[in-house]
Structures are given as C-alpha cells and as structure tokens.
N, C-alpha and C positions, 0 to 999 in steps of 0.2 A: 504494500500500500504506500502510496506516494505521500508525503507531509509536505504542506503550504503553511507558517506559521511564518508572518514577521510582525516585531512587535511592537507593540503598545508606544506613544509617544510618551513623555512624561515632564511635566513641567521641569527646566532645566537649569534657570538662572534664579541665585536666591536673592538677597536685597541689600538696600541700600545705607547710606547716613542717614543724620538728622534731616539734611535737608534734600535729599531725592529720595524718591521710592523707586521699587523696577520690580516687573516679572520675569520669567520664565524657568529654568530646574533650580529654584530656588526663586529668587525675588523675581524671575523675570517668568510670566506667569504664563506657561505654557500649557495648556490642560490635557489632560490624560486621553488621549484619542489614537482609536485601532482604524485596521485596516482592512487589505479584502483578503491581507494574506492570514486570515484567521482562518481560514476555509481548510478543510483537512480532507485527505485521501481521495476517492473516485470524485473528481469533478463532472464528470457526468450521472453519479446520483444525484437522486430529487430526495428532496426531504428538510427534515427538521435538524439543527443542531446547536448545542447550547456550551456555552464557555462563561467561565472565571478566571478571570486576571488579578494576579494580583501585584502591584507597585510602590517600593520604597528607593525613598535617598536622601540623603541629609545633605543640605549645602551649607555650605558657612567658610568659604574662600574668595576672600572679596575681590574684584576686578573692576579696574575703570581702564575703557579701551579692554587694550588687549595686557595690558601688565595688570601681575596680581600685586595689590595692599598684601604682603607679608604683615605689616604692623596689625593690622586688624584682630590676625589670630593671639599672636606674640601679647598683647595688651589685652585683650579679653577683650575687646570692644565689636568685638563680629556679631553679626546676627545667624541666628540658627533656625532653619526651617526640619522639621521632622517629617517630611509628606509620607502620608499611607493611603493607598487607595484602593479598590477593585472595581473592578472593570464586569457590571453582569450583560451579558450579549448573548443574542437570538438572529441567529442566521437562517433562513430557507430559501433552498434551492428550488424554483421551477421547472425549470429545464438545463440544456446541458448549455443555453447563452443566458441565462438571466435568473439571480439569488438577489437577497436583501438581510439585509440587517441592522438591528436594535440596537445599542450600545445605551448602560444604563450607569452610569458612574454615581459610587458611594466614597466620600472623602472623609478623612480625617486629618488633619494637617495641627501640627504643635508648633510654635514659633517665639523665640526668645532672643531678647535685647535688652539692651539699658535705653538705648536711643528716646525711644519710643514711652518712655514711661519717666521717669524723673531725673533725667540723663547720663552719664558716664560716671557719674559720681553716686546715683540714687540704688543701686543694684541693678541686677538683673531678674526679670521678672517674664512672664508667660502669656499668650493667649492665643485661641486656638481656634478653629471651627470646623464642623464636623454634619453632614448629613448628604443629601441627592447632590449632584451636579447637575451641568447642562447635558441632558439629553441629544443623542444623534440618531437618525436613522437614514442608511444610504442605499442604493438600488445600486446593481452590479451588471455589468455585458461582458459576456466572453465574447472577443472577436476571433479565436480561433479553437472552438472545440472539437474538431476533429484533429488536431494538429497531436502530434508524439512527441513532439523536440519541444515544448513549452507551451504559455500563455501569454496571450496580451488580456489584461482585464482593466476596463476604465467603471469608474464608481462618482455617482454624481449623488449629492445628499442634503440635509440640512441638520443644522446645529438649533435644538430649540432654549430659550435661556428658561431653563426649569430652574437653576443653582442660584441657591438666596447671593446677591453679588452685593447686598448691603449687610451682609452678615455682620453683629459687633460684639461685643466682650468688653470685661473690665480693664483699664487700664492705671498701673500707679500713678497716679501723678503725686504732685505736693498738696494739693488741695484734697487727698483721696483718691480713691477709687470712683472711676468717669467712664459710663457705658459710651464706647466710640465706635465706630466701624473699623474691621480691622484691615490690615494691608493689603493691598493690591492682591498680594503675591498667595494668599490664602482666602482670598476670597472663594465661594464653594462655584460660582459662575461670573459673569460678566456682565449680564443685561441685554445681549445683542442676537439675533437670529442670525447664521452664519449662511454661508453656502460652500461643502463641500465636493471640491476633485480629486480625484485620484485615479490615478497609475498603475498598473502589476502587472513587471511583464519578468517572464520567467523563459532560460533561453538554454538546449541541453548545448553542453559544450563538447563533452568524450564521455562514452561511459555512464558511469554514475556519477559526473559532475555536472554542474549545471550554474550558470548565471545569474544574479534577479536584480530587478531594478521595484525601487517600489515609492511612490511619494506622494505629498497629501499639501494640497494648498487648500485654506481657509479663510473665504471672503467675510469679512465682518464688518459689513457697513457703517452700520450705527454709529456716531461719534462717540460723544461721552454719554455716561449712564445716570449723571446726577449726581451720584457722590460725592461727597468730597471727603479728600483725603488728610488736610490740614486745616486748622482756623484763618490761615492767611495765604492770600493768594501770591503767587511768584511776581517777580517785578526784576526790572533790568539793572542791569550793574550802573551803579554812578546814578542816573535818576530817580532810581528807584520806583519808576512807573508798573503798574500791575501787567502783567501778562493776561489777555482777555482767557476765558476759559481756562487756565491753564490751573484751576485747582480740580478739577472734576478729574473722575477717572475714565481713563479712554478706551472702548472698547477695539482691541486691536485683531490685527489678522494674522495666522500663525500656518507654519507651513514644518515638514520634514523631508527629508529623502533618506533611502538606502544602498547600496550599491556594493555587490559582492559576488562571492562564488559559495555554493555548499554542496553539499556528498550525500547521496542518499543511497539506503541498503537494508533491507531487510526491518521496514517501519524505523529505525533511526535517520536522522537528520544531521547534520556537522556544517556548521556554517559559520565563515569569517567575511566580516565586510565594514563600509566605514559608513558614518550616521551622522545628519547635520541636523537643527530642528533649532526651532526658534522664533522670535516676532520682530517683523519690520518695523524700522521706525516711523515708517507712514502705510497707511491703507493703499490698497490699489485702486477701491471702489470707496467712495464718499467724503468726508473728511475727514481730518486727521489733527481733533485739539487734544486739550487734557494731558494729563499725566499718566505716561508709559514706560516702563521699563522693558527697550528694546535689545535683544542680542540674539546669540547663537552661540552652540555647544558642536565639537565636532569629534565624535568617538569613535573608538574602533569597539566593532559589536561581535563578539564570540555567542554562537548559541547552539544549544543541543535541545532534539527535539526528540520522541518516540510514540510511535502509536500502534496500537494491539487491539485487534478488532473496533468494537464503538468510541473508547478511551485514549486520547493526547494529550503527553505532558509535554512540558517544555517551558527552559527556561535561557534567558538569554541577559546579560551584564555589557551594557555599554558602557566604556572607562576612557573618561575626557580626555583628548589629545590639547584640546586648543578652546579655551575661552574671550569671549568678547563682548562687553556690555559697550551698544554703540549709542552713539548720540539721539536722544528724543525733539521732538518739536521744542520741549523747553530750552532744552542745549542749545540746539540753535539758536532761537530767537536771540537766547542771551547771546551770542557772539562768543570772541573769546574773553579770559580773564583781566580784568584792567591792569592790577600786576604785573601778571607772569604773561601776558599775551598771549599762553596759552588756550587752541579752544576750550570751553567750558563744556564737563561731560560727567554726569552722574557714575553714580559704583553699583555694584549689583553681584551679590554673593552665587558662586555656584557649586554643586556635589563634584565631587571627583569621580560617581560611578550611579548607576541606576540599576536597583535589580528587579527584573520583570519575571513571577512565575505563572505559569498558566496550565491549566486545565479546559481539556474541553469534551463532551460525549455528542456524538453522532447516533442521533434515533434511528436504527437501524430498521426497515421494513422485514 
C-alpha cells in the first residue's frame, strides 16, 4: 500500500519586545493547516477517512531580520510560546479525481514574558488560550489518476474564522491583574474568511523512490479585525505622529511549501526534504494595515510514515535551518532609525524544531 502523508503547517515565528508584537512558529502566527497529502494508500478508493494530528514546539529564540538576539535568552528576557495543538480531519473520497476535507483544529497555547505584564523588572508571568480554531474545509482534483509514476492534485478551499481571535486572560500589571486580549501570536483565530490553494504533485523517480512537491497559499483578505493590541497607537520617529490603523490586528495571509525525495516499501515511508512557511508582510488580495508579525522559517523535514491495513502513523520533525522576522507595514512607514539610520524592524521569537504526530484510519468497505 502506497502512503501520501505531508505535514501539518505549524505556527513558526514566536514574539516580540515591548514595543512590536509578531506571529508565526512562535510570535509570528502561522496556524496549524494540512494538506491533501493526508490522503493514504489506494487513491483510487472511494470512501471515508478520519485523522488526528497532533502538534508541539516551543519558541523562545528571538530574531530581528535575519540575526538572532542571543541576549534575549542569556538575560531571561525572551518570550516563551508553548503551542499544542490537534488537528481532527475528515477526508472523502468520490471518485478516483475528486475527495474533500474537514480540518477541525483544537489549540492550546501557554505563553510567558515579563514584557507584557509589569516589565523586565516585574517577573515573569503567564497566559494562555485554549479551545476550537479557525475551521477549513477544501475540495481536491486528481489530474492524473490513471497515471503509475505519481500525482498532480490541486485543492481549492476556504478558511472559516470559527477561532475566538479576541480571546483575553489576566495580565500582571502594577495596578493588578487586567483582563486584556492576548497576543497576536496565541490568538485561537484571526477574524478573517481565507481562501485556500494548493498543490501535490508527486513524481516516481527509480524504483521505490519518488519526488513530491506540495504547497499551500492563503488569501486572507480582511484587513484588520478590530482588536487592539496596545493602549497606544504607533507614531513616527521624531514627530511622533500616530500611525492611522496601525494599532489593530491585521489579518494576514500565510503560505508553505515542500520539496523532497522519499522511499517507499512495504507500507513504510522515508522521506527527507526542505520546508519554508510563513506570513507576508503585505496581503496579495485587499489591504494590508494593522499590526503583523511577518517572517519565514526554513527546515529541513525528516519523516517516517507506516500503514497496515485501515491504520497510518507517522511522524515527521522539521529543525530550523534559517530564520527571518521581516519588516511589517509598521516598519516601514517608520523608515529607518533617526540614530542609527538603520531601517527600523521589529523581533519575533522562533522554535528551533516542530514535532508533528499523526494518526489516521481509512473506513474500509
């Protein structure tokens, strides 16, 4: 039996100082989103099949640009994101060019700083958020299902905003403990309907190896969502003029790809390849205000899969080559530093690995 599993995305970039925030595997807020290569064994069965994923990684290695803040860790001043997630999905096959599925994310995310609560000198303190995400359901075309040497599969879908994206918790201050919404980078959703594509093409090379290509862009229109992330709005160097929108949180658009070789034999799977994922710092569709922690994480992915009759496990560990927290709308606008003339460019914490396990059963007829 042939296995098609690649994995899970997983928020990448963690966060920021006092004064920027950012998302993705870690502050820079990438959300936990599959693919079509969750799809296992005879691609030309019809039917039912159901998967759990499950996704952890701690970030707390801060970056502006491309160089990392060593001091960060050295001084206890880092922020620490703890993401845990699962992934519940419902795949059905129709026929041998067209399946769909569900993807139903359950989050748990812990997150600690001094920043955030009575400053570098006040401790370090916690808060968290925890319950549904943003819902996806996407519709799948094989363009070549008679073919033996691979697939090309394209997947078109939408992102519904089920995930509370004003989620709040206590926070220390001086004054007490102050319900506020919490960071970007833990928020459980976003606010925004997305529109998903994707990619999977799978290509035999010799033998029992073979090629895959596999990648996911994420239109997310919507600007900002309302929130706000601070009591005071951002303002330019030297006049100190407010930045229009620029306190809201912006709903951004978020993209991955894959790209490797793997070994297949006897229901196991072996596969090595390299993995980018991330959020632009501007939208492709609508505008692009507010406050976003924009980057990319670039890993090299080892993964091992197995399947035996109805049941595939498989688990796969991306480990960061190359981190980047790049300039937002804010950054810009501000130009660069009146000081140092350097451009001005927020920080944004990220994991050094992600580990993705998965389970999945095929309703056998």
């Amino acid at each position: 039996m042939k296995l098609y599993l690649h994995a899970f995305v997983g928020c990448i970039l963690l966060c920021s100082l006092a004064t920027v925030n950012i998302q993705a595997q870690g502050c820079v807020a990438v959300k936990n989103m599959s693919s079509h290569g969750l799809n296992f064994g005879d691609e030309t069965h019809n039917g039912w099949q159901f998967s759990v994923n499950y996704r952890y990684f701690r970030s707390y290695k801060h970056f502006r640009g491309s160089e990392e803040e060593h001091h960060r860790v050295e001084q206890g001043t880092e922020v620490i994101n703890n993401d845990n997630s699962v992934n519940l999905g419902v795949n059905y096959t129709f026929n041998s060019r067209w399946s769909a599925t569900v993807a139903i994310p359950l989050i748990y995310i812990d997150r600690s700083s001094l920043y955030e609560h009575s400053g570098n000198s006040g401790g370090r303190f916690h808060t968290e958020s925890k319950g549904l995400g943003d819902i996806r359901a996407t519709a799948y075309y094989n363009t070549m299902p008679a073919s033996h040497n691979g697939h090309l599969v394209l997947g078109l879908g939408v992102k519904a905003p089920t995930g509370n994206y004003h989620y709040k918790d206590y926070f220390h201050k001086r004054e007490g403990l102050v319900l506020l919404p919490v960071d970007q980078s833990i928020q459980l959703g976003d606010g925004g309907w997305g529109l998903i594509t994707e990619v999977d093409l799978t290509r035999r090379i010799a033998g029992n190896f073979s090629g895959y290509l596999n990648a996911m862009y994420m239109f997310n229109p919507r600007n900002t969502n309302g929130v706000l992330r601070r009591e005071t709005p951002y303002t330019m160097p030297v006049t100190n003029e407010p930045i229009p929108l620029s306190n809201e949180m912006s709903v951004g658009d978020q993209y991955f790809w894959r790209l490797g070789a793997q070994f297949s034999a006897n229901g196991i799977q072996a596969s090595l390849g390299a993995r980018m994922e991330g959020i632009p710092s501007e939208d492709i569709l609508g505008k692009t205000d507010g406050f976003r922690r924009p980057g990319y994480v670039v890993s090299v992915e080892p993964a091992v899969f197995y399947s035996t009759g109805p049941h595939s496990f498989g688990v796969n560990l991306p480990i960061a080559l190359a981190r980047n927290r790049t300039r937002n709308v804010i950054d810009k606008t501000q130009g660069n530093n009146p000081t140092t003339g350097e451009p001005i460019i927020g920080d944004a914490a990220f994991a050094d690995w992600l580990l993705s396990l998965t389970y999945v059963y095929r309703l056998m007829k």
